[in-house]
Each structure stands twice: as C-alpha cells, then as structure tokens.
SERO-4910 file (N, C-alpha, C, O; in steps of 0.05 Angstrom, whole numbers):
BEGIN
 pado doro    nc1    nc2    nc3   cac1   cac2   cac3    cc1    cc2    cc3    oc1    oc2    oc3
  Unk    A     17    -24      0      0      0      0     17     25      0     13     44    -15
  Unk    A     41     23     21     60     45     19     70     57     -8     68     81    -14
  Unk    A     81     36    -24     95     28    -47     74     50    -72     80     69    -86
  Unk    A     45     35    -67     27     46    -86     24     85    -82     26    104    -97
  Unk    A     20     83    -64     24    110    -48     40    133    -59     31    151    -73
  Unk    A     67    130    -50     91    132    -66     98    129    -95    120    139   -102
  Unk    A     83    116   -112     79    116   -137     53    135   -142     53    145   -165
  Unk    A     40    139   -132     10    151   -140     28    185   -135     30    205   -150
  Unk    A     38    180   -112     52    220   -109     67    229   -133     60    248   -147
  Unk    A     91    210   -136    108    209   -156     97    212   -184    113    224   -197
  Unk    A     75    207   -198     52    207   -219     46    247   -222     43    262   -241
  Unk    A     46    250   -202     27    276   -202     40    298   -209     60    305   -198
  Unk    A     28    310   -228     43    332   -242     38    363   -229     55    381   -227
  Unk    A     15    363   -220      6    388   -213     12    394   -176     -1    385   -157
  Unk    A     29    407   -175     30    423   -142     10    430   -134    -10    434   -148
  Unk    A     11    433   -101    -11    450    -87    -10    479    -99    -30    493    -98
  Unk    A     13    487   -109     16    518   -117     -9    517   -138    -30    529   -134
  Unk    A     -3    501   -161     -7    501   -187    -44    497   -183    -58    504   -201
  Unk    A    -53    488   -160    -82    485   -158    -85    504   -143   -103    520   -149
  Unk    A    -68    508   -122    -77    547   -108    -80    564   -132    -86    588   -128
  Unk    A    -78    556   -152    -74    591   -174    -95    579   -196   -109    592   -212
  Unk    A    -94    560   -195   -121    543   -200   -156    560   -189   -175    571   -199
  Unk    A   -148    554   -167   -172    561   -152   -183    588   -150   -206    594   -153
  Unk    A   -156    606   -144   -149    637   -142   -169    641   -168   -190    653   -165
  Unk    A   -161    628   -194   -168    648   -210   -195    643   -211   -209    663   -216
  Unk    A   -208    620   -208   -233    618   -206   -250    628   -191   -272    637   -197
  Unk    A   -236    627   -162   -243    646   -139   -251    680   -157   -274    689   -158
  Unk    A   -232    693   -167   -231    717   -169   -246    730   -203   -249    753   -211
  Unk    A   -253    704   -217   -269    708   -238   -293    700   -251   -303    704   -273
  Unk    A   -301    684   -227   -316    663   -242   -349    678   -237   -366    661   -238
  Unk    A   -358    702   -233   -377    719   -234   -374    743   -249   -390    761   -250
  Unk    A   -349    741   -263   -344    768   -285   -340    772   -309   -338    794   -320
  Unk    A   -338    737   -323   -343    740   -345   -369    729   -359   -366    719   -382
  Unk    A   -400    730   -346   -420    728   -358   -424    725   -390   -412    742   -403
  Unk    A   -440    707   -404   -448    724   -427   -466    693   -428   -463    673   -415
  Unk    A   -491    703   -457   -516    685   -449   -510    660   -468   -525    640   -468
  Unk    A   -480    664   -487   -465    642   -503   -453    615   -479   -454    590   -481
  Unk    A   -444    630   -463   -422    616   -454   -427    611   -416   -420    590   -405
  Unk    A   -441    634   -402   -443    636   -386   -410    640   -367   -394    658   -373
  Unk    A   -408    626   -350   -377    618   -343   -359    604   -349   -341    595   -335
  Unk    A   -364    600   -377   -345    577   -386   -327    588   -400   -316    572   -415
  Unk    A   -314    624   -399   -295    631   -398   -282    633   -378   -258    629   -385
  Unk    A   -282    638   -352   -276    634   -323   -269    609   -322   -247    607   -312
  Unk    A   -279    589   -329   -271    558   -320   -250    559   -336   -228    560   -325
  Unk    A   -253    559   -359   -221    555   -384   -205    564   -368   -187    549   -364
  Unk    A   -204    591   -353   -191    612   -355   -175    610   -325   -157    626   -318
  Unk    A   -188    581   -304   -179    584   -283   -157    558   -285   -137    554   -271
  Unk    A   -170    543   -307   -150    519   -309   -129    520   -325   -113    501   -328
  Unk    A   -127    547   -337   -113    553   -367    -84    545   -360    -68    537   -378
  Unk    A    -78    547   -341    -44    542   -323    -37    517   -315    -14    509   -316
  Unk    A    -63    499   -303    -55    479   -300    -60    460   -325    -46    440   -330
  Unk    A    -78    465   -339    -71    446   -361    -44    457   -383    -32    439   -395
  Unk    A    -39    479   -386    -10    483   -401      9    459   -389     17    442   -405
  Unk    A     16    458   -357     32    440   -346     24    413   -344     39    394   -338
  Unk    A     -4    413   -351     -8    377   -368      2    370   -389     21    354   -391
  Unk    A    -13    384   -409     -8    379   -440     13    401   -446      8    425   -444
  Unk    A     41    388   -455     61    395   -467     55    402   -496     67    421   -507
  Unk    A     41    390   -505     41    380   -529     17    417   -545     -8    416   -541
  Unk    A     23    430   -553      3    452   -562    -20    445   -570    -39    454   -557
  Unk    A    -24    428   -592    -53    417   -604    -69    401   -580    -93    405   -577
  Unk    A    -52    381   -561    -71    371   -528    -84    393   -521   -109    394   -520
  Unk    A    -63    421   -510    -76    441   -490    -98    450   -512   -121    443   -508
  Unk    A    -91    463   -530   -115    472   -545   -145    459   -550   -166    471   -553
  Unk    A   -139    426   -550   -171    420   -546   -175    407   -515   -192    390   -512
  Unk    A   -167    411   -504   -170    414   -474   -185    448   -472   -209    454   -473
  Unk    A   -171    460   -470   -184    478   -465   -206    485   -490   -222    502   -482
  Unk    A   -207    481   -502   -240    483   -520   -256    468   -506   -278    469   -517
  Unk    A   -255    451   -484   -273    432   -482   -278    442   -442   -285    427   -424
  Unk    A   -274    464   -440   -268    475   -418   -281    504   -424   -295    519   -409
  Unk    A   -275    508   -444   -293    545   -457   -328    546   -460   -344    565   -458
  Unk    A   -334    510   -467   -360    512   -465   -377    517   -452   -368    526   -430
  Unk    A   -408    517   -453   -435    535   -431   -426    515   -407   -424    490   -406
  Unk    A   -419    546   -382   -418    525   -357   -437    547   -329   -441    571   -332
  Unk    A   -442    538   -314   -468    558   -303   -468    549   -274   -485    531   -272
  Unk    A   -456    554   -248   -465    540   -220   -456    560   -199   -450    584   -203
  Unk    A   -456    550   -183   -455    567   -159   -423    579   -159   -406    565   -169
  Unk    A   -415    606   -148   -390    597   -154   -367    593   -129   -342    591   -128
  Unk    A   -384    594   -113   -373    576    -82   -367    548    -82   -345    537    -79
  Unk    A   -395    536    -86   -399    500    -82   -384    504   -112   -366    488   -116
  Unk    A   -389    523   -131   -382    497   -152   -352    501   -149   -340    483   -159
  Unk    A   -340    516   -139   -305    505   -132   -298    479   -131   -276    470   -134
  Unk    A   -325    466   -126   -314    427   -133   -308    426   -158   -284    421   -164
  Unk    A   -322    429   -174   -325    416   -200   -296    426   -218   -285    409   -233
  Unk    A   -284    452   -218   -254    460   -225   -239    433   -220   -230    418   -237
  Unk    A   -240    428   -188   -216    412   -173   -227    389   -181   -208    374   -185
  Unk    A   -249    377   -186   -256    348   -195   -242    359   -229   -221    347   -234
  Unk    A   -246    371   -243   -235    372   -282   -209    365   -278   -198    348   -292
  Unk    A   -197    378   -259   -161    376   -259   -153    353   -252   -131    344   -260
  Unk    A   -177    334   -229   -169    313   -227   -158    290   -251   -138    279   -258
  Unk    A   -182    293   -256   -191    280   -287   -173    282   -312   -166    264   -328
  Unk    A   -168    313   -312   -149    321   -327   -122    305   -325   -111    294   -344
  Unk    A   -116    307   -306    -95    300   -301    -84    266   -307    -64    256   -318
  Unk    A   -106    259   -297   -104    226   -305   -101    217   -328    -88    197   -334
  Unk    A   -116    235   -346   -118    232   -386    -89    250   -387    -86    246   -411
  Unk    A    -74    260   -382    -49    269   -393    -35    245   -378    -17    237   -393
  Unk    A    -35    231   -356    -15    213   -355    -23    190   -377     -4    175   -382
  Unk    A    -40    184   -389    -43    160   -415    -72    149   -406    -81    133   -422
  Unk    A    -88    154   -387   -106    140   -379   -131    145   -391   -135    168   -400
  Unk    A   -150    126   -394   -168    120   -416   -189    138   -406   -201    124   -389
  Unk    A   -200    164   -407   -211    186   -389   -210    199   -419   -193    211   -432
  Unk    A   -240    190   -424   -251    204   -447   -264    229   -444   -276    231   -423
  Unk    A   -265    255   -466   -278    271   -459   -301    274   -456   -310    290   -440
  Unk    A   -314    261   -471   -346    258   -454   -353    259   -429   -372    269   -418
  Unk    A   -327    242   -419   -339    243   -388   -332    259   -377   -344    261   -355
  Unk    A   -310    281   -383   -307    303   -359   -328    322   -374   -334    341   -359
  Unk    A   -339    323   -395   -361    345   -400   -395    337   -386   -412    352   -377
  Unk    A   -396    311   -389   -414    298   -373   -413    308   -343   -432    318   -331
  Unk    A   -385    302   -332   -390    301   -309   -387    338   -293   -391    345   -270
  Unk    A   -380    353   -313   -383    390   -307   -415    391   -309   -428    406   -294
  Unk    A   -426    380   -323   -456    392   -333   -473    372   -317   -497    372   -321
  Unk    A   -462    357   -299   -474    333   -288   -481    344   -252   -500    337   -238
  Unk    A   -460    361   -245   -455    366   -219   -466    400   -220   -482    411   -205
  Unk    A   -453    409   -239   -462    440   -236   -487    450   -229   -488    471   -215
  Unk    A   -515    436   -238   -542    446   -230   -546    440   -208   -554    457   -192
  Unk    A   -540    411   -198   -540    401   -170   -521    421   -143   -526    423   -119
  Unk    A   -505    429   -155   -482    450   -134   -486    477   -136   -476    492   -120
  Unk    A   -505    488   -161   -519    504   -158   -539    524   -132   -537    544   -117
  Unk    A   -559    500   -139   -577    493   -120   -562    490    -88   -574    501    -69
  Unk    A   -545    480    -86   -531    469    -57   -527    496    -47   -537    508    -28
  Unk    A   -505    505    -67   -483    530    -63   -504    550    -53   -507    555    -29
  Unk    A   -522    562    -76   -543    582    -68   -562    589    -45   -568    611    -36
  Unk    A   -574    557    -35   -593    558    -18   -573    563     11   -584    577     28
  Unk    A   -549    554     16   -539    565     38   -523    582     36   -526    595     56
  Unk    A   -498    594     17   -496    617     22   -514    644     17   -507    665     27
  Unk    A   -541    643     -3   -552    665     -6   -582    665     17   -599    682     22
  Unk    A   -580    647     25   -608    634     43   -604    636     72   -616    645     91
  Unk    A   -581    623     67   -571    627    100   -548    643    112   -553    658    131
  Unk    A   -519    640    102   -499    653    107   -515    685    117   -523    696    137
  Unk    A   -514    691     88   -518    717     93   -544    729    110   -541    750    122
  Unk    A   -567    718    111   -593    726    124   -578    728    153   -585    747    167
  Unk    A   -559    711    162   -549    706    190   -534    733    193   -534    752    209
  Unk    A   -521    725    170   -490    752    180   -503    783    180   -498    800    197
  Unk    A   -519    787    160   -536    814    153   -555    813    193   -552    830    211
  Unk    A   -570    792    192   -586    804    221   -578    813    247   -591    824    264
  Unk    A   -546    801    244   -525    804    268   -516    834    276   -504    841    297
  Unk    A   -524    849    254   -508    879    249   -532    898    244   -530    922    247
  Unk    A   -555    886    236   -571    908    241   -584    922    253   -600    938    242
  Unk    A   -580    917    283   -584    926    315   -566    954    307   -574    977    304
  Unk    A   -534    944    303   -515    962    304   -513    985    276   -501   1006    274
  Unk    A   -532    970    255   -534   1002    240   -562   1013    241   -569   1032    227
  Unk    A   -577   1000    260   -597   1019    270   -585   1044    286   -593   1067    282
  Unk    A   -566   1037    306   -550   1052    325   -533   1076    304   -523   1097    313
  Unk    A   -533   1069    278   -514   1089    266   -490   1092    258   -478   1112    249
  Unk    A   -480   1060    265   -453   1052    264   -455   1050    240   -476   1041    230
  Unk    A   -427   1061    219   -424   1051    189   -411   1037    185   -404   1031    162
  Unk    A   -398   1024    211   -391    992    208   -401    973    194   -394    958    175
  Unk    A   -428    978    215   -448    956    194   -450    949    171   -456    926    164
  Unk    A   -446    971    153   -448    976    120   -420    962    113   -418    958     89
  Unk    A   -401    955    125   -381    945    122   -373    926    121   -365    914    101
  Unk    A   -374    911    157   -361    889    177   -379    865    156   -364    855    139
  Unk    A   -407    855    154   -426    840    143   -412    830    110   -413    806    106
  Unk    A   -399    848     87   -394    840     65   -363    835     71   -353    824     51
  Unk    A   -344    840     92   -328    826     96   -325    795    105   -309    777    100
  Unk    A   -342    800    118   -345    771    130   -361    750    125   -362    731    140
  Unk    A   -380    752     94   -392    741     84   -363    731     67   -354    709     71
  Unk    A   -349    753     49   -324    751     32   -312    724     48   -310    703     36
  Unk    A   -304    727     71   -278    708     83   -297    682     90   -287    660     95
  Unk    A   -332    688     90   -329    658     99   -345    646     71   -361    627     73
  Unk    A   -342    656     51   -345    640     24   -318    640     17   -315    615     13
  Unk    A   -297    649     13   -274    645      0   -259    614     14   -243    600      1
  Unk    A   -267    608     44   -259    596     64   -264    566     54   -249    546     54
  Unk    A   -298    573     41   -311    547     34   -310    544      9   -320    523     -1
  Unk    A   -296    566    -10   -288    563    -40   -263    543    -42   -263    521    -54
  Unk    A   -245    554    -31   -210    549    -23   -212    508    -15   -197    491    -24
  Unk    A   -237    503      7   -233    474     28   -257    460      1   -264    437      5
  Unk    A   -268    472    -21   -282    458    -35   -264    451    -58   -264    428    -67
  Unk    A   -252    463    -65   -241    465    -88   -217    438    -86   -211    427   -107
  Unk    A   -207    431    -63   -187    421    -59   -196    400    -49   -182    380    -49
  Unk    A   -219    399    -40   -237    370    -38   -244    356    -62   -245    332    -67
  Unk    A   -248    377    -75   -259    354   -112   -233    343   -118   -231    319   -118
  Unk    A   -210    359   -122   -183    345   -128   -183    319   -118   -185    298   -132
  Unk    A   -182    321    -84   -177    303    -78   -188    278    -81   -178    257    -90
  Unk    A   -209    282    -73   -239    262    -77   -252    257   -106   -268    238   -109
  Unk    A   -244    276   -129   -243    254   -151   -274    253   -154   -288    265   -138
  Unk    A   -287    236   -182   -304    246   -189   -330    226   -176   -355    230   -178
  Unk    A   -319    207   -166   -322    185   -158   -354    185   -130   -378    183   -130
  Unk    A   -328    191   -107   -331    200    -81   -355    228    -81   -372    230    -64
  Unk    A   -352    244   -102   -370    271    -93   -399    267   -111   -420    277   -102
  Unk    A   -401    249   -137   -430    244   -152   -442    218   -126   -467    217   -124
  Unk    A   -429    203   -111   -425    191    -86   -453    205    -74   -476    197    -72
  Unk    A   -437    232    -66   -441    242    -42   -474    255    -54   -495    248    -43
  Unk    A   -472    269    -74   -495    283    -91   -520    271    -93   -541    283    -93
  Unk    A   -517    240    -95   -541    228   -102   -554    214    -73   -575    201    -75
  Unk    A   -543    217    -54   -545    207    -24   -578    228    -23   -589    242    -40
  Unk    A   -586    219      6   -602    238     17   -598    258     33   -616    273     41
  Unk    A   -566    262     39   -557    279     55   -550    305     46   -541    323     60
  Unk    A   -556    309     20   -552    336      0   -582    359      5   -582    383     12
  Unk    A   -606    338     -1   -634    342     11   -635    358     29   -636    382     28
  Unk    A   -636    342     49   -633    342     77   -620    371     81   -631    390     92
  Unk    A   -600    372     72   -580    392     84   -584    427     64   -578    450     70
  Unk    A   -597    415     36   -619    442     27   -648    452     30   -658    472     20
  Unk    A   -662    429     46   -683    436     67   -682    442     93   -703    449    104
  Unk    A   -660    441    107   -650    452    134   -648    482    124   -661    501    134
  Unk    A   -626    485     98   -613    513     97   -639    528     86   -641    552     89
  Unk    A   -651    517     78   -674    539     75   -701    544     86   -718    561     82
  Unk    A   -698    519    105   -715    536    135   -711    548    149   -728    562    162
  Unk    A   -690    546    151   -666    573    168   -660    589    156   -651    605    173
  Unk    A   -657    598    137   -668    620    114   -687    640    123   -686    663    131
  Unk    A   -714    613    117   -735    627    116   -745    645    147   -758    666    151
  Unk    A   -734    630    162   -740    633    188   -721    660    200   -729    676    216
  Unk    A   -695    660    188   -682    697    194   -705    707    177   -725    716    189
  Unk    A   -706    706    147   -709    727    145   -739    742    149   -744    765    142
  Unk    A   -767    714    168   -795    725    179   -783    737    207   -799    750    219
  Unk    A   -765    735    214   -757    751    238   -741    771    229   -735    782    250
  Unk    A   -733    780    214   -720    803    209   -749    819    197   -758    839    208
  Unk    A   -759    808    177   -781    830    168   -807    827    192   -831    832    190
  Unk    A   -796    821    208   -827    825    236   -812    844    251   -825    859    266
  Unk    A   -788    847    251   -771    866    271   -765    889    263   -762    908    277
  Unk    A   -764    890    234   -748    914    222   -775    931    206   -779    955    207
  Unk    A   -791    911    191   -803    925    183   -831    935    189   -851    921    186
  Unk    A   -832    963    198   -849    972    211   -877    993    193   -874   1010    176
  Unk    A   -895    985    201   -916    991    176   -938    998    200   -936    984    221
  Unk    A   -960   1020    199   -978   1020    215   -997   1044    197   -993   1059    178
  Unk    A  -1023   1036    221  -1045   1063    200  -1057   1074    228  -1062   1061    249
  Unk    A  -1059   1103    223  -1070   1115    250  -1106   1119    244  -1119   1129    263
  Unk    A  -1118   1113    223  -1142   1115    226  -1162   1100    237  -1155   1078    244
  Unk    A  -1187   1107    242  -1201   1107    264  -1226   1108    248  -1228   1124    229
  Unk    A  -1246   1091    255  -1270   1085    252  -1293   1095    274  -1296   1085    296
  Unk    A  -1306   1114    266  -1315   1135    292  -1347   1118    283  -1352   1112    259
  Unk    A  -1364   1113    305  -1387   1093    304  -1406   1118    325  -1396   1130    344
  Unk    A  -1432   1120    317  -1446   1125    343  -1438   1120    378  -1440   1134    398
  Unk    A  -1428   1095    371  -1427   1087    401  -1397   1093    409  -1393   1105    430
  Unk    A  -1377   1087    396  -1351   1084    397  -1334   1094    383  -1343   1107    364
  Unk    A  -1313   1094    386  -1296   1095    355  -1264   1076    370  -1252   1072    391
  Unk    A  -1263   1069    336  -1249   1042    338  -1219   1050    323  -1215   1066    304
  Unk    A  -1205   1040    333  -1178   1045    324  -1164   1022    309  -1155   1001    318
  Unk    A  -1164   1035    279  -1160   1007    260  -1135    986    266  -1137    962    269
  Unk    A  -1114   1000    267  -1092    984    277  -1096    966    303  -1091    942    304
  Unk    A  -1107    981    322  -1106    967    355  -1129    942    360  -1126    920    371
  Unk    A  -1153    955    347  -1177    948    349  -1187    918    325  -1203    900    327
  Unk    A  -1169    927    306  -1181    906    280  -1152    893    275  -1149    870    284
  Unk    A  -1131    905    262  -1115    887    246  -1097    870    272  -1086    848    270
  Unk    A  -1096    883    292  -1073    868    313  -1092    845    326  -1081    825    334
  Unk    A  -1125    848    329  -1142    825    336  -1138    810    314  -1133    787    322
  Unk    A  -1137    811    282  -1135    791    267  -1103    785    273  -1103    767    290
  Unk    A  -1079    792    267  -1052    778    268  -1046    808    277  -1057    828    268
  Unk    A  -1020    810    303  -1004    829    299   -982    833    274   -970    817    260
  Unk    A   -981    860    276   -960    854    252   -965    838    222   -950    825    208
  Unk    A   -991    845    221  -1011    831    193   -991    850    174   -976    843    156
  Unk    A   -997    877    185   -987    902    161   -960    898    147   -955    901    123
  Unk    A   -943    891    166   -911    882    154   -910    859    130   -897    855    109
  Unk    A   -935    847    146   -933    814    132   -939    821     98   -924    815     80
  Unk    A   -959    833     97   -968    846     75   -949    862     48   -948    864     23
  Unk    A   -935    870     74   -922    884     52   -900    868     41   -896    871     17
  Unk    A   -883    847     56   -862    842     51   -874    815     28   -862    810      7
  Unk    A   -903    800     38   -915    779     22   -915    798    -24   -905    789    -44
  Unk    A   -932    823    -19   -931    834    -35   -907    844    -54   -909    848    -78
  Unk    A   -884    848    -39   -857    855    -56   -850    824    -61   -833    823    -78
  Unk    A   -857    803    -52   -837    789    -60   -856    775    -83   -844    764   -102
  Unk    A   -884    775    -84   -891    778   -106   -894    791   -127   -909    784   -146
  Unk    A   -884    806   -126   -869    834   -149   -863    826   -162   -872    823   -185
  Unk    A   -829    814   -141   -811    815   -152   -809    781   -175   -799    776   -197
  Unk    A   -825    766   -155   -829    751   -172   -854    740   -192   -860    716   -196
  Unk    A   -865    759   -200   -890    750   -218   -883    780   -235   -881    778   -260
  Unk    A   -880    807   -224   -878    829   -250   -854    839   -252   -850    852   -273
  Unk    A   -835    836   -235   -821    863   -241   -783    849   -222   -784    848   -197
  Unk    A   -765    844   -233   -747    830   -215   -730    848   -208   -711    841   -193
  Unk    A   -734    880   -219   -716    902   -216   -715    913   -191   -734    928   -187
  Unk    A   -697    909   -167   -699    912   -139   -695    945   -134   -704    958   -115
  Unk    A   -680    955   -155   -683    991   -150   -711    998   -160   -721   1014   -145
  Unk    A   -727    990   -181   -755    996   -180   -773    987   -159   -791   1003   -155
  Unk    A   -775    963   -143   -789    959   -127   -780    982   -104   -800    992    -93
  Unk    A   -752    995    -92   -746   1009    -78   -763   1037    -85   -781   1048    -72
  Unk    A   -753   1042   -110   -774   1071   -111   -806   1068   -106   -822   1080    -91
  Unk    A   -810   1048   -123   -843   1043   -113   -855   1042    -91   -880   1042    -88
  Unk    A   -840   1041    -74   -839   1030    -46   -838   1060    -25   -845   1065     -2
  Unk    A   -826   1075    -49   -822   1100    -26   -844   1117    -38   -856   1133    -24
  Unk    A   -851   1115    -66   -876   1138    -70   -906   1117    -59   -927   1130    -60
  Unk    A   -908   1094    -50   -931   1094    -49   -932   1110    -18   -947   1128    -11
  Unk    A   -905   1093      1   -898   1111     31   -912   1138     25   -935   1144     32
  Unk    A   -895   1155     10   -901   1173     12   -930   1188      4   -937   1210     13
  Unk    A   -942   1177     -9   -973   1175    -15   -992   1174      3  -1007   1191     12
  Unk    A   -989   1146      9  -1008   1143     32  -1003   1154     60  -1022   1155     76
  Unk    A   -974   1164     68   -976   1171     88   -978   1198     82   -977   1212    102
  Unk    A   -980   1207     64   -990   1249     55  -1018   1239     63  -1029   1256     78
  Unk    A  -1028   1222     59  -1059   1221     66  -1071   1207     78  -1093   1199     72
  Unk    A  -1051   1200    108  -1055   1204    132  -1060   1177    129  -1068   1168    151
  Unk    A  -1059   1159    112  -1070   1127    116  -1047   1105    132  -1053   1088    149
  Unk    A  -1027   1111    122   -997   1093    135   -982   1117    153   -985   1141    151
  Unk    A   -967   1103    168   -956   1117    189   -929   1105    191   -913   1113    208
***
C-alpha cells in the first residue's frame, strides 16, 4: 500500500501551488465573465488555463482541452469550486495515458453544476448571509457605518474559506466520491434545513425591522375604533408588515425583478399614503 502511495505522489504533475492559482483564478473570476453564449465557461477555461498548459506539453492537447473547458458552464461559484478541482483531477489522469474520455469530464461539469448550484445558493444566499446581515442590524440601527461594512467582509472570508476547502476536496476526492455524495439523501436534507433557516431569519428580520402602521379610526355612534389596535392586531399582529413584505416578493417575482424599482415604488406609495394620513 505504501509502495502504491509513493507511486501515485510520484505520478502527479500538478502542485498545491499550481491548484492554489487554480482556484485563485476561479475564486476571483468566475462571476465576471457572464455572457448568455457561454455563461462561465470563460472563467472555467480561464482558471484551469495554467494547469492544463503544465499537463499537456504537447500545443494541439492544450488547445482542445481547453475548448472543451470554454464551453456553456453555469453554478454556484462557491460550491461549484468542486467541479474545477474534480476537471483537474480527471485532467490530469488523461495526460498521464489513462483511458478518461472527454465525454466524461463534460458529462460530469454539466452533471454536478445544477445540482451545486442549487446546494451552493440555498446556503450561502439563504442562509450565510440572512445570518451575517441580522447580526449587524441592531448596530446600524444605532448608526454605526460599520455595519455597511463588517457583514460583506465577513460574508467575503467565509465564502472564500468554503471556496478554497471545496475546491481542494474535488481534487482530492475525484469524481467518484463527490457524484457519491450528490445522489445520497444527505444533499436534501442539508438544502431543506438551509432553507428553513433561511426562511425563518429572514420572517424575523421582516417582523422586527419592518415597521408599517395606519392611524385611522373608525368613529361609530357608540364608539370609535382604532384600525390598527382594534381590528388588524385582533386579526394577526403585525398583519401590516406581513403584507407588505408577502406583496414585494410577489413583485418581484410575478412582474417586475428590478430591486431599484421595487425600492422607488416602495417610497412613492410611503409617501402617498402617508401624505394622506393612511400609513404611518
């Protein structure tokens, strides 16, 4: 086993450097070269472009290697830090002589990417951040412009954290071990947790933060009734928040996905209804 070991190290062409700069560049591009041809599949070419030069010696290898790396590629670009470090695996094996056809590493990019998609998104955009954003907005209520700060740092360091320990897990673990892991029930599981806990910051952030009320009053012969106190807080407290935040997010998703237009809309109806005394 030692022996094999020692032959399997000896085999390996690519350094930890050569996959750190690997990763780096994917880390640092793989949301900037968009387009509706290609998606990220200039970013992928473009993160492996170094380590496959130091595969294929040969000019005509690297060149359809990397054509086959330029094509439509589309995932998260946290979780999908696997799928880089799983190609190089692969890669790597077909430049030492091994029968690692390309079908299968294009199979297996287009095979993992919707699935790590999905993974990647629902907890860093679901959860990470709903957590890190509600932690700080006590303190930029207070006025601190920390807040506006400390939160996109520390979202930065703890995706790059999980870019960096993913990326170097596909290497390791091969294509094998991680479609393994994908097709388990523990993938499920673990994007129905993250997006109950999602959902659950962010009905406590919009019951805390967002504050909505009406000062009118229903004047009766006998009485007069106070709409807020009297009617909407006997049906649900905090109905009015609910409303609003239920209604933008149907906006945003049935008319309109432009989040600076929902913002303005948002402040002339404010300002509307509360010129005429209806919201408060």
């Amino acid at each position: 086993m030692e022996n094999q070991t020692s032959t399997n190290k000896e085999k390996s062409v690519l350094t930890k450097g050569d996959l750190n700069k690997s990763w780096l560049l994917w880390w640092l591009f793989a949301e900037t070269n968009h387009s509706f041809e290609r998606m990220q599949g200039v970013s992928f070419g473009l993160s492996l472009m170094p380590a496959l030069k130091k595969l294929y010696t040969k000019k005509e290898d690297f060149i359809s290697s990397l054509k086959i790396h330029m094509q439509f590629f589309n995932t998260s670009a946290n979780w999908g830090a696997l799928i880089p470090g799983i190609t190089l695996a692969m890669e790597e094996q077909k430049s030492r002589g091994l029968e690692v056809p390309d079908e299968a590493i294009i199979g297996t990019k287009t095979g993992l990417m919707g699935a790590l998609a999905g993974v990647g998104d629902t907890i860093d955009w679901g959860m990470w951040l709903p957590i890190i954003f509600s932690l700080f907005i006590p303190v930029a209520k207070q006025g601190n412009g920390i807040a506006g700060i400390l939160p996109v740092l520390i979202f930065m360091v703890v995706t790059l954290i999980e870019s960096y320990f993913l990326f170097h897990l596909g290497y390791k673990s091969g294509m094998a071990s991680v479609e393994k892991v994908l097709s388990g029930g523990a993938v499920n599981k673990l994007i129905n947790g993250a997006s109950v806990m999602g959902l659950f910051m962010m009905g406590g952030l919009a019951a805390s933060y967002v504050k909505v009320t009406t000062p009118l009053k229903i004047v009766t012969g006998v009485k007069t009734l106070a709409v807020q106190k009297n009617i909407l807080d006997a049906i649900a407290p905090g109905i009015l928040p609910l409303i609003v935040v239920v209604s933008v997010y149907f906006y945003l998703d049935k008319v309109d996905k432009n989040i600076t237009r929902v913002m303005l809309l948002l402040i002339v109806i404010c300002l509307v209804l509360g010129g005429f005394g209806i919201l408060s």
